[in-house]
C-alpha positions in Angstrom: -7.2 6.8 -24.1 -4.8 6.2 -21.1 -5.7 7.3 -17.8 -3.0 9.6 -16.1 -1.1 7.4 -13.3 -1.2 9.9 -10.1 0.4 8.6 -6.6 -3.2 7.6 -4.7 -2.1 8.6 -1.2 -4.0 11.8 -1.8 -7.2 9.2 -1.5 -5.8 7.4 1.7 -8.5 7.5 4.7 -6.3 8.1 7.3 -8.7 7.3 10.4 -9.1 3.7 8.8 -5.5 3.2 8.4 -4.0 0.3 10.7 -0.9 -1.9 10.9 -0.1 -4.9 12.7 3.0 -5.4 14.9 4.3 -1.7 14.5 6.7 -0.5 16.8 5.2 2.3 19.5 7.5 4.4 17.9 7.7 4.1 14.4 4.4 3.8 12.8 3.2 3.4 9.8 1.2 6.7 10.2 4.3 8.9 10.3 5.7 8.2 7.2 1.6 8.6 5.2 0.5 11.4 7.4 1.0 13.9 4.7 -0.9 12.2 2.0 2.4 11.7 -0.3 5.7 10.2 -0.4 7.7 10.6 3.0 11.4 12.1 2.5 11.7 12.5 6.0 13.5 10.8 8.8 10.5 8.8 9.6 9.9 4.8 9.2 7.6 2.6 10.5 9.7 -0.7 11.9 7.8 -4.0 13.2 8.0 -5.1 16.6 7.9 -8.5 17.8 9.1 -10.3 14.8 9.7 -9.4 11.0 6.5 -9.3 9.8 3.9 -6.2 9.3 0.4 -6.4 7.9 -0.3 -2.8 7.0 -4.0 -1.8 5.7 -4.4 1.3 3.7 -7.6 2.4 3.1 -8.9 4.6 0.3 -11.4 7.3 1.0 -13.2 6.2 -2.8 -12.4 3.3 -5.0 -9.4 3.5 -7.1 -7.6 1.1 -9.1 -3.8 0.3 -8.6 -0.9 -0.3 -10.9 2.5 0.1 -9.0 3.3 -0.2 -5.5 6.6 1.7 -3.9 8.5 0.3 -0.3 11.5 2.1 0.3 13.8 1.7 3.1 17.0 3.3 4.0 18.5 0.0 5.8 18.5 -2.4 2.5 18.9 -5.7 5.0 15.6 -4.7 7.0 13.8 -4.1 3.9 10.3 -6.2 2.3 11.2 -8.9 0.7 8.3 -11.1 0.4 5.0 -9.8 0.6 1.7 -11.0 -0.1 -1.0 -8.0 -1.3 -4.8 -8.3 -0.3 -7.7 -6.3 -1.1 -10.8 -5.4 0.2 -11.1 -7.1 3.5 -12.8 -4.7 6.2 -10.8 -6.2 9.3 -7.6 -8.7 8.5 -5.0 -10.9 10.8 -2.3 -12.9 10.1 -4.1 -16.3 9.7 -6.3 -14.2 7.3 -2.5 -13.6 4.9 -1.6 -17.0 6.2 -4.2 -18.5 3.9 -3.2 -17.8 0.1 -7.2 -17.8 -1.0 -7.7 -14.5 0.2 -4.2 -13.5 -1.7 -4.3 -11.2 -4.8 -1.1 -11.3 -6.0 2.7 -12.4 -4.0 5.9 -10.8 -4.6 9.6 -10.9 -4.1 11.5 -7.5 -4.2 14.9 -7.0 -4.2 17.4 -5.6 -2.6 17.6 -2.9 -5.1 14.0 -2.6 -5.2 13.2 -1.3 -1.4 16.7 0.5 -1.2 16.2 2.8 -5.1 12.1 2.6 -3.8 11.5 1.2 -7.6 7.7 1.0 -9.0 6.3 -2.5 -8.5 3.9 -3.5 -11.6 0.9 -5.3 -10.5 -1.3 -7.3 -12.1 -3.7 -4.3 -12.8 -6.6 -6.3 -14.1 -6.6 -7.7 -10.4 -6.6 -3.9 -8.9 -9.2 -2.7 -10.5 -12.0 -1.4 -8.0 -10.0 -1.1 -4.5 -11.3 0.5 -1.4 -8.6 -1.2 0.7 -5.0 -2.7 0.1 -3.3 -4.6 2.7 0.4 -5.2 2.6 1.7 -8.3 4.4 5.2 -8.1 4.8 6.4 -11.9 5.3 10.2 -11.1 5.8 12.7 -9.0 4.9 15.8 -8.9 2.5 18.6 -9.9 5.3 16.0 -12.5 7.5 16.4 -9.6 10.5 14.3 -9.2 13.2 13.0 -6.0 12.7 11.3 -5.1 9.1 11.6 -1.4 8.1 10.3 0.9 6.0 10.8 4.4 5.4 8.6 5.5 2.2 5.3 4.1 0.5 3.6 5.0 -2.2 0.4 3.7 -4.7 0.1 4.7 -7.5 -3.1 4.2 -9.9 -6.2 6.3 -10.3 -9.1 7.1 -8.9 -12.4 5.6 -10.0 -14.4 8.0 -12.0 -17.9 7.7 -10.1 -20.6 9.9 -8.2 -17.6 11.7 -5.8 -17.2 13.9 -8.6 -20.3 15.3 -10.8 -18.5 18.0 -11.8 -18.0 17.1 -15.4 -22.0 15.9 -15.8 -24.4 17.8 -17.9 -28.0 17.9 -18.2 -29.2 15.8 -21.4 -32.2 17.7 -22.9 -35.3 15.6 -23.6 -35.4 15.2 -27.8 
């Protein structure tokens, strides 16, 4: 039986959530602060060069099929980015280093500006707490790397959070 695909920003921990090289003004906070898909006006845009590392960290483990960056300015777009898991504190030299890599990808242009599902190797997402995005560079090699939307999408891990649907077995 398939499990029902639900977006997992519901599950985001929002006090964990960082991102490295964000502008002052456009973090990547605005545009998750609501737990779901922004479709405001806000982005979060890197500041000294093209690259963000952005961790988002899930308040229970979950497992992750599709990944969504959408941006509104195509040539400031992700291009290539490299996905981590799992890592309780990450730098650049730590993305630098393909070992700790789960899985690289190219988007396209059409990818980041329609905000298209990305597939994932979901046998290599199965039990995340944590998924860091390293944007390498964008779709139009620009300074500044933007993003307006983000989304996950997966399912949580059935565990002890919820005992909801657990009954007492009687002793035969």
């Amino acid at each position: 039986m398939a499990e029902a695909e639900v977006s997992l920003l519901e599950y985001l921990d929002l006090s964990q959530l960082t991102c490295l090289n964000e502008s002052q003004e456009h973090t990547l906070k605005s545009i998750v602060a609501d737990k779901k898909r922004n479709t405001g006006s806000a982005y979060v845009l890197s500041d000294a060069d093209e690259q963000l590392l952005l961790t988002l960290p899930f308040n229970q483990s979950v497992k992750i099929r599709s990944i969504v960056l959408q941006t509104a300015n195509a040539a400031q777009g992700p291009r290539k980015i490299r996905l981590v898991t799992n890592k309780p504190s990450l730098g650049f030299d730590d993305v630098e280093d393909e070992k700790s890599v789960v899985q690289e990808l190219e988007l396209s242009e059409d990818d980041v500006r329609e905000g298209r599902k990305i597939p994932l190797r979901f046998v290599r997402f199965q039990s995340v707490n944590s998924l860091h995005i390293f944007v390498m560079s964008n779709q139009g090699d620009e300074d500044e790397t933007r993003i307006d939307a983000i989304d996950v999408f997966g399912m949580p891990l059935m565990g002890t959070r919820d005992v909801s649907g657990l009954k007492k077995v009687e002793d035969e």
